[in-house]
C-alpha atoms as a printed R data frame, in Angstrom:
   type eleno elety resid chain resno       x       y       z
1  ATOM     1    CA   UNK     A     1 175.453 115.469 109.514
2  ATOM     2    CA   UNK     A     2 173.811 116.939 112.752
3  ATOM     3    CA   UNK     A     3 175.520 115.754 115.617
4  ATOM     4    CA   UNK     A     4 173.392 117.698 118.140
5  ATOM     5    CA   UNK     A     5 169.851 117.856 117.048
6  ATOM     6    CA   UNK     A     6 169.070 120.362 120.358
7  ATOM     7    CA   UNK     A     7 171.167 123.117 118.726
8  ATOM     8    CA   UNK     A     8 171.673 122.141 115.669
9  ATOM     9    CA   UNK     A     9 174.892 121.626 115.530
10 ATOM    10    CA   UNK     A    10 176.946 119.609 112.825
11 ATOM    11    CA   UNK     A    11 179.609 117.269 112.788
12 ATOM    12    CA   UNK     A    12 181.711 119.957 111.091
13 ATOM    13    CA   UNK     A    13 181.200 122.431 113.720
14 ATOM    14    CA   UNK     A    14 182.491 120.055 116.152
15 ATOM    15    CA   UNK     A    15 185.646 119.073 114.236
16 ATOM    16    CA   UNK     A    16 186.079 122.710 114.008
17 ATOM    17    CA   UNK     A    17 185.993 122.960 117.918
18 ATOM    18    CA   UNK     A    18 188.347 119.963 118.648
19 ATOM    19    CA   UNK     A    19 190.811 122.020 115.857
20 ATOM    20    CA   UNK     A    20 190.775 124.878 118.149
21 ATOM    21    CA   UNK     A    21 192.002 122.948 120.753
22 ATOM    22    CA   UNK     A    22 188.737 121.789 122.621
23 ATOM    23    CA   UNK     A    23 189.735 118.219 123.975
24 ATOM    24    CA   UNK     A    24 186.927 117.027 126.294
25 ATOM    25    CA   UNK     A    25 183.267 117.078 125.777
26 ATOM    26    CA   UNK     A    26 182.798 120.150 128.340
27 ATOM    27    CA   UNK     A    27 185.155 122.363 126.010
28 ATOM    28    CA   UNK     A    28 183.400 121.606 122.468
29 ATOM    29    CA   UNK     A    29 180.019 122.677 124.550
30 ATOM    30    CA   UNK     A    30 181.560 125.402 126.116
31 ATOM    31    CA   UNK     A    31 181.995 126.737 122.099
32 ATOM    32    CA   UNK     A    32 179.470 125.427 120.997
33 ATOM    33    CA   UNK     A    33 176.706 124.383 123.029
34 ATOM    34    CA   UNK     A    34 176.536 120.830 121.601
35 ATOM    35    CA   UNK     A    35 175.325 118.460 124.624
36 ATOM    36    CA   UNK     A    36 174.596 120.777 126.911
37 ATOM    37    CA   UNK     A    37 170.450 119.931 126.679
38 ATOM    38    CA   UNK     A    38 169.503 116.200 126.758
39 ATOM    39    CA   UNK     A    39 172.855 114.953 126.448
40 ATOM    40    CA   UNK     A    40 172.019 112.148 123.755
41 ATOM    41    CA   UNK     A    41 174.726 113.502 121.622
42 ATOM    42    CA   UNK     A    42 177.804 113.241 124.113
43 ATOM    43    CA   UNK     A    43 179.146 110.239 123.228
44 ATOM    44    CA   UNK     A    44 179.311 110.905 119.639
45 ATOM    45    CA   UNK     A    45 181.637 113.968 120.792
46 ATOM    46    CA   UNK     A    46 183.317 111.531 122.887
47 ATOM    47    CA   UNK     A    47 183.967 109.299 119.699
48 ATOM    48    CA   UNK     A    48 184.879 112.783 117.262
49 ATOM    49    CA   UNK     A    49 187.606 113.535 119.919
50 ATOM    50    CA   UNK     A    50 189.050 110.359 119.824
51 ATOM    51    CA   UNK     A    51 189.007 109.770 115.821
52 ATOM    52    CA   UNK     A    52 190.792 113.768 115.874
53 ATOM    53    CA   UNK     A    53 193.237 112.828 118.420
54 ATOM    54    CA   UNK     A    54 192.424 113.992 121.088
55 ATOM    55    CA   UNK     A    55 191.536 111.690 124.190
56 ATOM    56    CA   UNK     A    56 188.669 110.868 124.724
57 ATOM    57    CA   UNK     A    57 187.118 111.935 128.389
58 ATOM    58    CA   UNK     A    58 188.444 108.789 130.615
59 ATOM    59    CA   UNK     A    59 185.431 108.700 133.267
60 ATOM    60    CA   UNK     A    60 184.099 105.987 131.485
61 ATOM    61    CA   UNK     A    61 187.037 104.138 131.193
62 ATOM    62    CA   UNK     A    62 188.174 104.488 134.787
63 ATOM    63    CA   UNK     A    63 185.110 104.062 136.110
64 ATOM    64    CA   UNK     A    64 184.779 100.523 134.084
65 ATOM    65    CA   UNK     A    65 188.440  99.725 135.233
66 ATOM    66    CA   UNK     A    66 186.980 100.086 138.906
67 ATOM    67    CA   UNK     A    67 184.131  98.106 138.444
68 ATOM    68    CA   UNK     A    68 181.693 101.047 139.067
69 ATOM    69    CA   UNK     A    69 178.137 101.240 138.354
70 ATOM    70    CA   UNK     A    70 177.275 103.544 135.419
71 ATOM    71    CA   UNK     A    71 180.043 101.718 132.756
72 ATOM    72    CA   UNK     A    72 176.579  99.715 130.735
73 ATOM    73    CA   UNK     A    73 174.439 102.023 128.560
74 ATOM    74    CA   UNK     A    74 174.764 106.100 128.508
75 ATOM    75    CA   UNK     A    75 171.346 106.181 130.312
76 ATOM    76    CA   UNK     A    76 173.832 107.667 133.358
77 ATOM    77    CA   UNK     A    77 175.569 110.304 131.694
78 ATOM    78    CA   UNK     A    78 175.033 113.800 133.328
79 ATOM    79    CA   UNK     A    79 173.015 115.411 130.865
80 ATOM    80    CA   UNK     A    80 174.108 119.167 131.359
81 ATOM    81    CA   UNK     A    81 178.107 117.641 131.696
82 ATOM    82    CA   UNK     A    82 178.683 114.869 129.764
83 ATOM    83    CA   UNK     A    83 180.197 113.106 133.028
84 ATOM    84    CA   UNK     A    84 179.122 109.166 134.191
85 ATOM    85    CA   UNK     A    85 177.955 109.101 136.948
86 ATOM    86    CA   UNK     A    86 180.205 107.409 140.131
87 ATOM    87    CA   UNK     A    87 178.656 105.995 142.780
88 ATOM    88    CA   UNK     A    88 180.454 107.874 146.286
89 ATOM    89    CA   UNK     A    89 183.482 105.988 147.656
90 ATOM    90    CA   UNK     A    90 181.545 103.514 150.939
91 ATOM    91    CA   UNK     A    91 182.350 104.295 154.121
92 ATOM    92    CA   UNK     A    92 184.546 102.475 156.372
């Protein structure tokens, strides 16, 4: 099953990754390029590194924990990173 339709990449090919030690999103694109174009796929690498045991990025978690915006839908996910996006700490 394609996991990244950009770069046609498989589900296999990611497993493969997260077995060579990749253990965030950022490291399975760094080998193989999965998420790195219009991002739709990142949270299905999210979910792969969790089922293989590795953890799963915690951005979205923390940022939910804090009550920061960008915890709904994956419409905020940084397309070329794979990172939610944080809203800047308010000045004092």
């Amino acid at each position: 099953m394609y996991v990244c339709l950009c770069h046609a990449v498989t589900e296999q090919r990611v497993r493969d990754e997260i077995a060579a030690g990749a253990t965030t999103p950022r490291q399975v694109a760094n080998g193989c390029r999965a998420g790195t174009d219009c991002g739709s796929c990142v949270r299905r690498i999210q979910a792969l590194l969790g089922h293989e045991g590795a953890r799963p990025c915690p951005t979205a978690r923390l940022a939910a924990r804090l009550g920061l915006p960008g915890t709904g839908t994956g419409s905020d996910i940084d397309s070329d990173s794979g990172a939610v996006g944080v809203a800047p700490a308010a000045a004092a």
